[in-house]
C-alpha positions as semicolon CSV with decimal commas, in nm:
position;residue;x (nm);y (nm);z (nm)
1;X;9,190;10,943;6,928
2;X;9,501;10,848;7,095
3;X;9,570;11,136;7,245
4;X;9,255;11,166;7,421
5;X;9,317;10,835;7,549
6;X;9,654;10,954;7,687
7;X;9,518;11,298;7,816
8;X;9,286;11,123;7,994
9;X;9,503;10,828;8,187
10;X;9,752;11,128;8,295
11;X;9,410;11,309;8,430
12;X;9,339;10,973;8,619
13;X;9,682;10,925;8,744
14;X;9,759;11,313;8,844
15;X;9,380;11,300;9,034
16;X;9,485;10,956;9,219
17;X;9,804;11,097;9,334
18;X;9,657;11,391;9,431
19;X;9,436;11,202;9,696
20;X;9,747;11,025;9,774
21;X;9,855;11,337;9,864
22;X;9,588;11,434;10,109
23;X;9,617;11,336;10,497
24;X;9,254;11,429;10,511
25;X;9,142;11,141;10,263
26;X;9,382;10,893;10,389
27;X;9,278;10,918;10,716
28;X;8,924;10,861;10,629
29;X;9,005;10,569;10,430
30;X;9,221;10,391;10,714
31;X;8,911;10,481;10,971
32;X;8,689;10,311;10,734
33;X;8,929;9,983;10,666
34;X;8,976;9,964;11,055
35;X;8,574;9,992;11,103
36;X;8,569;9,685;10,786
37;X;8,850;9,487;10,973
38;X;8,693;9,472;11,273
39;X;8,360;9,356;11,165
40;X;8,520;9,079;10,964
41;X;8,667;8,901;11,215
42;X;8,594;8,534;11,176
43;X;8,624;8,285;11,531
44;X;8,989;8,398;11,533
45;X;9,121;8,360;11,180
46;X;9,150;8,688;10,959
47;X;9,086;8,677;10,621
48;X;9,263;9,025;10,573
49;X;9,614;8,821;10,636
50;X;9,499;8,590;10,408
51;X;9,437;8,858;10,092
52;X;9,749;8,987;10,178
53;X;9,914;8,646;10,116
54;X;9,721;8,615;9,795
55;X;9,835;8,953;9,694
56;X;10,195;8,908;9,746
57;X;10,199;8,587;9,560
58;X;10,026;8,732;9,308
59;X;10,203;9,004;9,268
60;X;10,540;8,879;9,131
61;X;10,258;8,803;8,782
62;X;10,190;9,169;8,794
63;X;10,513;9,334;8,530
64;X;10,428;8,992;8,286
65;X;10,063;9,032;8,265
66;X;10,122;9,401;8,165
67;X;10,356;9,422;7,919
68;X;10,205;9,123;7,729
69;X;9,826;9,150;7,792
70;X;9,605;9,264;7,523
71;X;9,560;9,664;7,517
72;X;9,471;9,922;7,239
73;X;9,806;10,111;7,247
74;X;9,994;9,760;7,237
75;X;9,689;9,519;7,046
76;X;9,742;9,165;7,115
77;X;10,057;9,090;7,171
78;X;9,991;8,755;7,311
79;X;9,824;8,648;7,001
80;X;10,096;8,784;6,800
81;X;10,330;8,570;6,962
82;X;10,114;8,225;6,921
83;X;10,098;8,270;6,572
């Protein structure tokens, strides 16, 4: 059961890079953010800085919440380690 498991994140992550890959696709996504960003424009402040803040704050949680977090290849580490 595993296995499948694995197959099928390696499936997900070859298909994602794939459309990394593609000018085509990016090109549509960064027309359709830019269409997004400028209707979201709010009497001069712009929330897109702000999420960007967020995310960058954020992200030095990312490699922590990972490796311990709860997952069926790892189980619970957390709770292991409150025990």
């Amino acid at each position: 059961m595993k296995f499948f498991g694995l197959s099928n994140g390696i499936k997900a992550i070859t298909g994602i890079l794939k459309g990394l890959n593609t000018p085509n696709l990016l090109n549509r996504k960064k027309s359709m953010e830019d269409e997004i960003r400028s209707k979201t424009k709010l009497k001069g402040e712009d929330p897109w800085l702000e999420l960007e803040k967020a995310i960058q704050e954020l992200s030095k949680y990312g490699a922590a919440s990972t490796l311990i977090g709860a997952s069926p290849i790892k189980g619970n580490t957390v709770m292991l380690l409150l025990h």
